[in-house]
C-alpha positions as CSV (number, residue, x, y, z in Angstrom):
1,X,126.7,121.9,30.2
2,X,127.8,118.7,29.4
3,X,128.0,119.0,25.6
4,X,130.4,122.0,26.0
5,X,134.2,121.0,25.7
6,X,136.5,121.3,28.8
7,X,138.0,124.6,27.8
8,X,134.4,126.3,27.5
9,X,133.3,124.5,31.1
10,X,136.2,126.2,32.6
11,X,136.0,129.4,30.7
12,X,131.8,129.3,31.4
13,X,132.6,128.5,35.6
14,X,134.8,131.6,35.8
15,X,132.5,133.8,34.2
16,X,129.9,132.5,36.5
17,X,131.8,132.8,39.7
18,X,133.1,136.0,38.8
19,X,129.3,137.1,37.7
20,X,128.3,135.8,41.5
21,X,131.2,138.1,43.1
22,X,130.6,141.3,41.3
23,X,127.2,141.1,41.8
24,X,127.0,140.2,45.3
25,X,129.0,143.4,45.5
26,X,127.3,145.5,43.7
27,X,124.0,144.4,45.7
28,X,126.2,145.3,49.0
29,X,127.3,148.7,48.2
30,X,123.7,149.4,46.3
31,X,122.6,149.1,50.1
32,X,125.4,151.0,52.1
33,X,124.8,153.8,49.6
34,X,121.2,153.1,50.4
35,X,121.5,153.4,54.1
36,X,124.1,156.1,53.9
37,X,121.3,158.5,51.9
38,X,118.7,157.3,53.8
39,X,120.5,158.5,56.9
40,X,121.5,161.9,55.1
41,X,117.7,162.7,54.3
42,X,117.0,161.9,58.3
43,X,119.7,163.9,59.2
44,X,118.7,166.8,57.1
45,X,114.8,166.8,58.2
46,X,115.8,166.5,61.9
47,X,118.3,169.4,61.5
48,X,115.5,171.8,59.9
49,X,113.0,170.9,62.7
50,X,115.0,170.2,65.8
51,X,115.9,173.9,66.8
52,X,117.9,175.1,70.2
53,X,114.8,175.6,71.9
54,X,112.8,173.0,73.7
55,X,110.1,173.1,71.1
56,X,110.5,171.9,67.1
57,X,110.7,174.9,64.4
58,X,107.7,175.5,62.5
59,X,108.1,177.7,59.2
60,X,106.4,181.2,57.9
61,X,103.9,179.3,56.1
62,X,102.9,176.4,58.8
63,X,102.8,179.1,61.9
64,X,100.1,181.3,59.3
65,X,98.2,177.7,58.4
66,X,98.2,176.8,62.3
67,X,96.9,180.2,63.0
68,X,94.3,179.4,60.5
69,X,93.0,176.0,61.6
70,X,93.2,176.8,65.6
71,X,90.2,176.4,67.6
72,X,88.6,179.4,68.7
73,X,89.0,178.2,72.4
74,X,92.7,177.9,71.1
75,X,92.8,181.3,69.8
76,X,91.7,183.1,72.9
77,X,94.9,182.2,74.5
78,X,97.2,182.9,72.0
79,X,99.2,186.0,72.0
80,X,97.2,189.0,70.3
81,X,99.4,189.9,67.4
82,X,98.8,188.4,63.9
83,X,100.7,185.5,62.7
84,X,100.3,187.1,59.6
85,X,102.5,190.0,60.9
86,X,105.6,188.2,62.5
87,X,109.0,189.0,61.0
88,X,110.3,187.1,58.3
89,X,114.0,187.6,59.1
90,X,113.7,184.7,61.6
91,X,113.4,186.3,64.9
92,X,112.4,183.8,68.0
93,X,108.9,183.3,68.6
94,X,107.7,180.3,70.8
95,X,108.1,177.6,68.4
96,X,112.1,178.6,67.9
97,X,113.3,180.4,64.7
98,X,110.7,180.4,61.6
99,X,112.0,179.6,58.1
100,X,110.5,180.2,55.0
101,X,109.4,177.0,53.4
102,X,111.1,175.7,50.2
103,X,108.7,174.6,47.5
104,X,109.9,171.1,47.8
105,X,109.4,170.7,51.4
106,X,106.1,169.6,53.1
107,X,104.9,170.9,56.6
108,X,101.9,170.5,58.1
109,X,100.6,170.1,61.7
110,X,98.7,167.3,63.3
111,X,96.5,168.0,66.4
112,X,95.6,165.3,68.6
113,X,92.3,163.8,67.3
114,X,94.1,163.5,63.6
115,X,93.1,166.5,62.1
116,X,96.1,168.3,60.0
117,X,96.7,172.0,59.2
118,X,97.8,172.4,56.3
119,X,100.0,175.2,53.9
120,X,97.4,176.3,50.8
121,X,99.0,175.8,47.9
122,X,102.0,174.0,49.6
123,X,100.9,170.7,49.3
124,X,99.4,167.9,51.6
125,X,100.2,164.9,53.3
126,X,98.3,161.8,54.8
127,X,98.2,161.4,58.4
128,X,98.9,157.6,59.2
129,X,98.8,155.7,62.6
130,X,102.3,156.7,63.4
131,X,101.6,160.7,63.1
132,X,98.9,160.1,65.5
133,X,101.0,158.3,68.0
134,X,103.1,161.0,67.9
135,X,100.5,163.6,67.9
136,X,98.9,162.1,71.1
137,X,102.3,161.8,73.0
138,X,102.7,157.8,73.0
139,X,106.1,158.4,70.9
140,X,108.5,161.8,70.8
141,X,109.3,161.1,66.8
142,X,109.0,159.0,64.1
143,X,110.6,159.0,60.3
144,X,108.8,157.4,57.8
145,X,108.3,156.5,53.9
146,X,104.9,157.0,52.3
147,X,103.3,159.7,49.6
148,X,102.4,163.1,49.4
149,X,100.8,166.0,47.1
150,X,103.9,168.5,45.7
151,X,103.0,172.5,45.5
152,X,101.6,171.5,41.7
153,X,99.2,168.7,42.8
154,X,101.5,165.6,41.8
155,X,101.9,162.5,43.6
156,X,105.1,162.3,44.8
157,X,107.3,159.8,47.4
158,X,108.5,161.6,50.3
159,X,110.6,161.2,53.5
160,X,108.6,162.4,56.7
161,X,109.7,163.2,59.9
162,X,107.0,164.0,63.1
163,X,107.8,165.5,66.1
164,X,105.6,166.1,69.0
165,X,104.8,169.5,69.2
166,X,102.4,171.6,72.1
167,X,100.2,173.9,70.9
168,X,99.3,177.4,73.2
169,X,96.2,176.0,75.3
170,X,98.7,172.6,76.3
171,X,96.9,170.6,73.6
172,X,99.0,168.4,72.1
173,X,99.9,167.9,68.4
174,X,102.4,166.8,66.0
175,X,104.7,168.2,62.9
176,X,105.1,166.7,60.1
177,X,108.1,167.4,57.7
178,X,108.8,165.8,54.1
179,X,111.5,166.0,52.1
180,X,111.0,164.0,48.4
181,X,112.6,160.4,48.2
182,X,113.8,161.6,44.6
183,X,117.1,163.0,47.1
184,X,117.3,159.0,47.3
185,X,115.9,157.7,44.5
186,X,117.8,160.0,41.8
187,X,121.2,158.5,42.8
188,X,120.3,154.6,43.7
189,X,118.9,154.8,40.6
190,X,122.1,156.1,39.1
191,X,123.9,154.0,41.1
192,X,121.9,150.7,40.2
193,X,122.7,151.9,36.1
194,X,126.2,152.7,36.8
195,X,126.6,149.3,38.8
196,X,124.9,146.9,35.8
197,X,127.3,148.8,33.4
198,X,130.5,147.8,35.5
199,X,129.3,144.3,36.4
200,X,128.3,143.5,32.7
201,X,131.7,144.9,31.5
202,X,133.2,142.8,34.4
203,X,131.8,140.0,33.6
204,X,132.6,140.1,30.1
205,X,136.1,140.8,30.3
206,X,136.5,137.9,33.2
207,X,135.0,135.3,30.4
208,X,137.3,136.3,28.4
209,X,140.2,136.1,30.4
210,X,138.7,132.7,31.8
211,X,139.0,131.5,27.7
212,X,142.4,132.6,27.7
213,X,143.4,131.0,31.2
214,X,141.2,127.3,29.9
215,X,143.2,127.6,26.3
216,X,147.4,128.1,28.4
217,X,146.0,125.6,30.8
218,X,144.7,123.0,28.6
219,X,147.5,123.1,26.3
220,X,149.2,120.4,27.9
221,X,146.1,118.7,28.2
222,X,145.9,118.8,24.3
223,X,149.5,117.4,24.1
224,X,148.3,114.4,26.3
225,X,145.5,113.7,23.8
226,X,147.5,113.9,21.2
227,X,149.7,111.9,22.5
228,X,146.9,109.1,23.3
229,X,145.6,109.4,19.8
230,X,149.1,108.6,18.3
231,X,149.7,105.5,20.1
232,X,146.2,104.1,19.5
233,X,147.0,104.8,15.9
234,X,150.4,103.7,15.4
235,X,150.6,101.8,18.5
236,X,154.0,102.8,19.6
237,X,153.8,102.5,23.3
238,X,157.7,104.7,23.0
239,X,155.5,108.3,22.4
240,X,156.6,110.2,25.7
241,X,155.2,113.6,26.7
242,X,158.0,116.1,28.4
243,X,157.3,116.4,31.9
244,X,157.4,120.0,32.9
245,X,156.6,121.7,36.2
246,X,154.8,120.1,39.2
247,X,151.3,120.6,39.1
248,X,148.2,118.3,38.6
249,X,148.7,118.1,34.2
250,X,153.1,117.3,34.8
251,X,151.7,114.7,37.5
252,X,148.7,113.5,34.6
253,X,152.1,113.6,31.6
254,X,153.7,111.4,34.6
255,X,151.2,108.8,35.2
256,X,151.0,108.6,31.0
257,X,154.7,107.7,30.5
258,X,154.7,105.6,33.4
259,X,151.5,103.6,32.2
260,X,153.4,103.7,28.5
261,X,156.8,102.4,29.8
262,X,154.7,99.8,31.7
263,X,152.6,98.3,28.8
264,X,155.8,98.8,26.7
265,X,158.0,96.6,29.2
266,X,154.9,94.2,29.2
267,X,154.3,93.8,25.6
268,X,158.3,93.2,25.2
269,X,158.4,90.1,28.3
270,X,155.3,88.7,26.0
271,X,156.9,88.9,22.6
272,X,159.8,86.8,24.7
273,X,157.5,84.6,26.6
274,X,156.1,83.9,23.1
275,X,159.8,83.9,21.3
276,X,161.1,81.8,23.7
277,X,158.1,79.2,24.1
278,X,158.2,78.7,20.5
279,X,161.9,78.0,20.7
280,X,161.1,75.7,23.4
281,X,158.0,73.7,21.9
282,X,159.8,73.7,18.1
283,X,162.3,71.0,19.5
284,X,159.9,68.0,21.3
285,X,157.7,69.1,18.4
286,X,160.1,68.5,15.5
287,X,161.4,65.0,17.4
288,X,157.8,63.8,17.3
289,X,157.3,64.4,14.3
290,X,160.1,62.8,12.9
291,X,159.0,59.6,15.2
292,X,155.8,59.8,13.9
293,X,156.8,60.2,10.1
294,X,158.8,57.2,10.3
295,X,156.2,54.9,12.0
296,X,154.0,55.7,9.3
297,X,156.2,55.9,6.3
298,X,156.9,52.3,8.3
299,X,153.4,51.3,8.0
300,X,152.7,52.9,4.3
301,X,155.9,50.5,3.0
302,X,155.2,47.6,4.6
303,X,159.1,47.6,5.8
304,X,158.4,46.9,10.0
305,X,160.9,48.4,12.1
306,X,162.9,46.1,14.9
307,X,161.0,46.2,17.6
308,X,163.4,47.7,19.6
309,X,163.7,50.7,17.3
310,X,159.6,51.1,17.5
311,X,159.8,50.2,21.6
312,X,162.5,53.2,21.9
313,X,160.5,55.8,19.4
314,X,157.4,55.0,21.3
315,X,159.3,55.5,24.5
316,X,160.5,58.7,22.7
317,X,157.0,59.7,21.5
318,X,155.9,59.2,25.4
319,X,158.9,60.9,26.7
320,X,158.3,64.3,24.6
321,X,154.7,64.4,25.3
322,X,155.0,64.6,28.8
323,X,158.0,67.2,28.7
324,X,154.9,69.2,26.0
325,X,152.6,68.7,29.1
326,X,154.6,69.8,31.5
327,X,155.6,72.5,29.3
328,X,152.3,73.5,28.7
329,X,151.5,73.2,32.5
330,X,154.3,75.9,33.2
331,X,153.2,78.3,30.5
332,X,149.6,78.5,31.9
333,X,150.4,78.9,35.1
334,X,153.2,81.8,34.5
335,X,149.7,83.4,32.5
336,X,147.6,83.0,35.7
337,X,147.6,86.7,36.3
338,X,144.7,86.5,33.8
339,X,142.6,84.5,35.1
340,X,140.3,84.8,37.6
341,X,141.5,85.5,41.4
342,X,142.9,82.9,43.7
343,X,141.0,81.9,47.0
344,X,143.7,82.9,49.9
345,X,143.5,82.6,53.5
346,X,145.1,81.3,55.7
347,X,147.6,78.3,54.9
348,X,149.0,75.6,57.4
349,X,152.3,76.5,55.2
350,X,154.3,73.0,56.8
351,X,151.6,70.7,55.9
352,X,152.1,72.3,52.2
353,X,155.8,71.4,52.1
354,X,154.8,68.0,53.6
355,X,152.7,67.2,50.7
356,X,155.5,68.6,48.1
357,X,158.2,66.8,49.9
358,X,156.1,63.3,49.7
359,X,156.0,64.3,45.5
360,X,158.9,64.7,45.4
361,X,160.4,62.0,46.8
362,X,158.0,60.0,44.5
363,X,160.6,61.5,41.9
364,X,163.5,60.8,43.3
365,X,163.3,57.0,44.2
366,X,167.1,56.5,44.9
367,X,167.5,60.1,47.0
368,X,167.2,60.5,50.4
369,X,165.0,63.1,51.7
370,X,165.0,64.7,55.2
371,X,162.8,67.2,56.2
372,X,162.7,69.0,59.5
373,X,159.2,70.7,59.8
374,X,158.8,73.6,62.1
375,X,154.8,75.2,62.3
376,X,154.1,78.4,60.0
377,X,150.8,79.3,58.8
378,X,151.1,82.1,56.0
379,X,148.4,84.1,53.8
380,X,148.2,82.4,50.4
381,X,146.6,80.1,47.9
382,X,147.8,76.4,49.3
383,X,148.1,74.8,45.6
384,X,150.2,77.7,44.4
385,X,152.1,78.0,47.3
386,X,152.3,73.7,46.6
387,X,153.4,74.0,43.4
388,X,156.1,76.6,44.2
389,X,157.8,74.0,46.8
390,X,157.1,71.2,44.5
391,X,159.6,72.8,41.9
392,X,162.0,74.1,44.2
393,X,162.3,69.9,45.5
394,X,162.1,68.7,42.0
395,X,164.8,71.4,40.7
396,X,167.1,69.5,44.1
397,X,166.0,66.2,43.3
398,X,167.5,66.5,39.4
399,X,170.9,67.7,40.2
400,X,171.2,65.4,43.1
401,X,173.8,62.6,41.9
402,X,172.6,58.9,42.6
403,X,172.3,57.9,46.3
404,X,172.5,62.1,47.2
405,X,170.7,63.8,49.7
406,X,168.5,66.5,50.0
407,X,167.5,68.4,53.1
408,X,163.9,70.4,53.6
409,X,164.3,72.2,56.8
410,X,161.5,75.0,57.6
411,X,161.9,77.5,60.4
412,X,161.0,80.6,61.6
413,X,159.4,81.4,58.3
414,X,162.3,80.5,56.4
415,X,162.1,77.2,54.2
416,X,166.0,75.9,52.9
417,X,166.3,73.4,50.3
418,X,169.5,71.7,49.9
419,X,170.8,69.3,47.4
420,X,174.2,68.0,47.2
421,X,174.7,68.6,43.1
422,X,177.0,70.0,40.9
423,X,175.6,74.0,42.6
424,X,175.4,76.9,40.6
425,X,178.6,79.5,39.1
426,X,178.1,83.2,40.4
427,X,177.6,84.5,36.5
428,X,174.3,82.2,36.5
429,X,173.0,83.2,40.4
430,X,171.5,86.4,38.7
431,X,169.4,84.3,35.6
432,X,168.5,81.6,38.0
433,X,164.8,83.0,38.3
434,X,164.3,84.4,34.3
435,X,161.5,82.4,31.8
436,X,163.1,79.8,29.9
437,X,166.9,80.0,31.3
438,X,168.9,76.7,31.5
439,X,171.8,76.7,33.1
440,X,174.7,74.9,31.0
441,X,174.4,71.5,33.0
442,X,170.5,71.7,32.9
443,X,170.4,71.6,28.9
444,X,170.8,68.1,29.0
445,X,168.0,67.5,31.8
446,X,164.6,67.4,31.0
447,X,162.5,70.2,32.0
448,X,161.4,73.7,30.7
449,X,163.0,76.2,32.3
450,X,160.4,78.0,33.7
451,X,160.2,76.3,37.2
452,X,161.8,78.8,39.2
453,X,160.2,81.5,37.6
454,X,156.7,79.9,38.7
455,X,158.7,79.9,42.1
456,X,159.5,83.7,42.2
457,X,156.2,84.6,40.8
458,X,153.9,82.9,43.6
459,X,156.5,83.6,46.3
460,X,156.0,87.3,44.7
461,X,152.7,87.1,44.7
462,X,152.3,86.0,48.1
463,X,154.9,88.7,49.8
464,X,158.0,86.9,50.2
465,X,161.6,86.6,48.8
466,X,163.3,83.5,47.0
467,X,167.2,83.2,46.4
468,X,169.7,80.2,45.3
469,X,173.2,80.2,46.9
470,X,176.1,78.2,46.4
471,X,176.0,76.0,49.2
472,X,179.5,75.1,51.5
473,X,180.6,71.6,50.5
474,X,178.9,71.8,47.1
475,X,175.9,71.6,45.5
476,X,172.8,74.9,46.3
477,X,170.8,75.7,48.6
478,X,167.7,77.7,47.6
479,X,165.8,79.8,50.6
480,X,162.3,80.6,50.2
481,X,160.9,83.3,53.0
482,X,157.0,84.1,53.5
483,X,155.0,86.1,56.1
484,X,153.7,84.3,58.7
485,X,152.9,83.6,62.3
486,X,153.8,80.1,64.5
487,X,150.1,79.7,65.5
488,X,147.3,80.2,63.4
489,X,145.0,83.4,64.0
């Protein structure tokens, strides 16, 4: 099963379910038409016994083979005439109207101790446990199945119905009549042929039609691997597949040119990350080496630069290797999607700007900080969550003019930092937060440019929203907002 393809699965499952149903119908009307005939043959044996009269009918041949077999204590009550001499037109006698006896049909009678009369030449049939129930009176009338000898000595299935039946001294006995099971067994059999014939035909054609059905539905399927193939061939994450209709394959073409657009948008903000990182390392790299290739062309000549030139190129050297770090720094923390999962709980989130407002003031010697603290414990990882308020204070604490202020106030789940700088135009609000944007009066200031997007990705990450606004009075205010609760759970 599982080396076959899809389309043969689905084409192989319908034959197979429609192989169950016709046959589970033919079995069912195989056995209604049983019954049905089975109830026919009964009928027909219980309407040639069963007469008007209060006694069964015997025919010609059984009231002559009675006559025959009676006992002679029998015989001296019984009337005088012959049996041999009754009418054959069917007048009444005391057993109701005599009929002559097809060859086909068995009759015989059973007295009470077992013993059967039987027709000469007519044919013969055993006498089981039920005939002698009935021949002794413990039951009126039984049908059932067994064997009996045919007119020509064969073997031969038959129907039989007994019927209790008095003889003339009051003893009591039993007929026996048989019709052959071949009334039943000629046309199941027929039946049964007829029935395979259909079902086979059936359950070819309904294969077929299952093929045809797995090939139109599958078609789009096919499209989809095509599809697949080409991009892992050409990698061209643009392949779309046209979305028609609404069913499970237009939802699977969906989810494909979602996935597509996805990896297609991702592989584009890499090839910028990239773009724009090498843009950003190519200029502290190119100063250093420049520093570098004159203090050893300085040391290969033998020409010693002023000190104060080395002092400032060394203080250049030191300068551009910590903006590299922090560069660095930023870069692998904007990849930390990749690596493995943070540890979150719960977070004590005003002890976390504490500690950023205490490093940040470390950075801003001549500032003045105030913070107004208000308890908030969120879900999150604390040194992300650290980091992210460490930016947003550092970000403050470089556009704050000498002697400025800058206010940290966190309530109600809100935190609102507030420098008194230069603030922010309204065309640059919208690129505050993108990789590797500087603002016009930032290009001049140390720093990367990817701060703020560490900002929006943690505060992301951890279900909350980050904005900058221009603040009243000059300068910006940037509000950071996280899930929370004022007492820890």
């Amino acid at each position: 099963m599982r080396r076959l393809t899809l389309r043969g699965r689905l084409a192989l499952l319908t034959a197979a379910a429609v192989a169950f149903a016709v046959a589970a119908c033919a079995t069912a009307s195989w056995f209604l038409v049983r019954e049905a005939l089975y109830s026919e043959l009964d009928r027909q044996l219980r309407d040639r016994v069963e007469g008007p009269g209060p006694k069964p009918r015997l025919s010609l041949l059984a009231l002559d083979a009675l006559a025959d077999c009676t006992s002679e204590a029998t015989k001296r009550v019984m009337p005088k005439e012959d049996p041999k001499a009754r009418p054959r037109n069917g007048a009444g006698n005391a057993s109701g109207s005599p009929w002559p006896l097809p060859p086909e049909e068995l009759q015989q009678v059973v007295r009470e101790d077992g013993t059967r009369c039987t027709i000469p030449d007519h044919g013969v049939m055993p006498v089981t446990s039920v005939d002698k129930r009935v021949a002794r009176g413990e039951e009126k009338a039984a049908f059932h199945t067994g064997t009996g000898v045919d007119y020509t000595g064969k073997e031969i299935d038959v129907r039989t119905y007994t019927i209790a039946y008095d003889l003339w001294n009051g003893e009591r006995g039993a007929v026996m009549t048989a019709l052959p099971m071949a009334r039943v067994t000629g046309p199941l059999n027929s039946l049964a042929l007829t029935l395979t014939l259909v079902s086979v035909f059936g359950v070819g054609i309904s294969a077929a039609a299952g093929l045809l059905t797995a090939r139109a539905s599958l078609r789009p399927v096919d499209r989809l691997a095509e599809a697949v193939e080409e991009v892992a061939r050409t990698e061209d994450l643009s392949v779309r597949i046209p979305e028609r209709g609404g069913d499970e394959v237009a939802r699977l073409s969906r989810s494909f040119n979602t996935m597509t657009a996805a990896l297609e948008a991702s592989r584009e903000r890499q090839r910028a990350l990239i773009a724009d990182a090498g843009h950003e390392l190519r200029t502290p790299l190119t100063s250093m080496k420049t520093n570098i290739d004159l203090l050893i062309r300085s040391e290969e000549t033998g020409r010693a630069l002023p000190a104060e030139t080395k002092s400032g190129m060394l203080a250049s050297l030191r300068a551009q290797m910590r903006e590299l770090t922090t560069l660095v720094g930023d870069l692998l923390q904007l990849g930390s999607p990749a690596a493995p999962p943070r540890q979150t709980g719960e977070v004590a989130f005003h002890e976390v700007v504490r500690r950023a407002v205490e490093r940040a003031r470390l950075r801003g010697p001549g500032l003045t900080v105030t913070t107004r603290l208000d308890p908030w414990y969120v879900q999150g990882d604390p040194d992300t969550l650290e980091r992210a308020v460490v930016n947003l204070c550092d970000n403050a604490v470089k556009f704050s003019p000498p002697g400025g202020a800058v206010e940290v106030v966190l309530r109600g789940g809100e935190l609102t930092v507030r420098d008194r700088g230069p603030g922010i135009s309204e065309e640059d609000l919208p690129h505050v937060f993108e990789r590797f944007w500087r603002s016009p009066q930032a290009r001049s200031l140390p720093g990367s440019g990817l701060g703020l997007s560490i900002v929006a990705q943690v505060v992301q990450e951890a279900g909350g929203s980050v904005r900058l606004e221009r603040a009243p009075g000059g300068g910006t205010v940037a509000r950071l907002r996280l899930p929370g609760n004022l007492m820890p759970t």
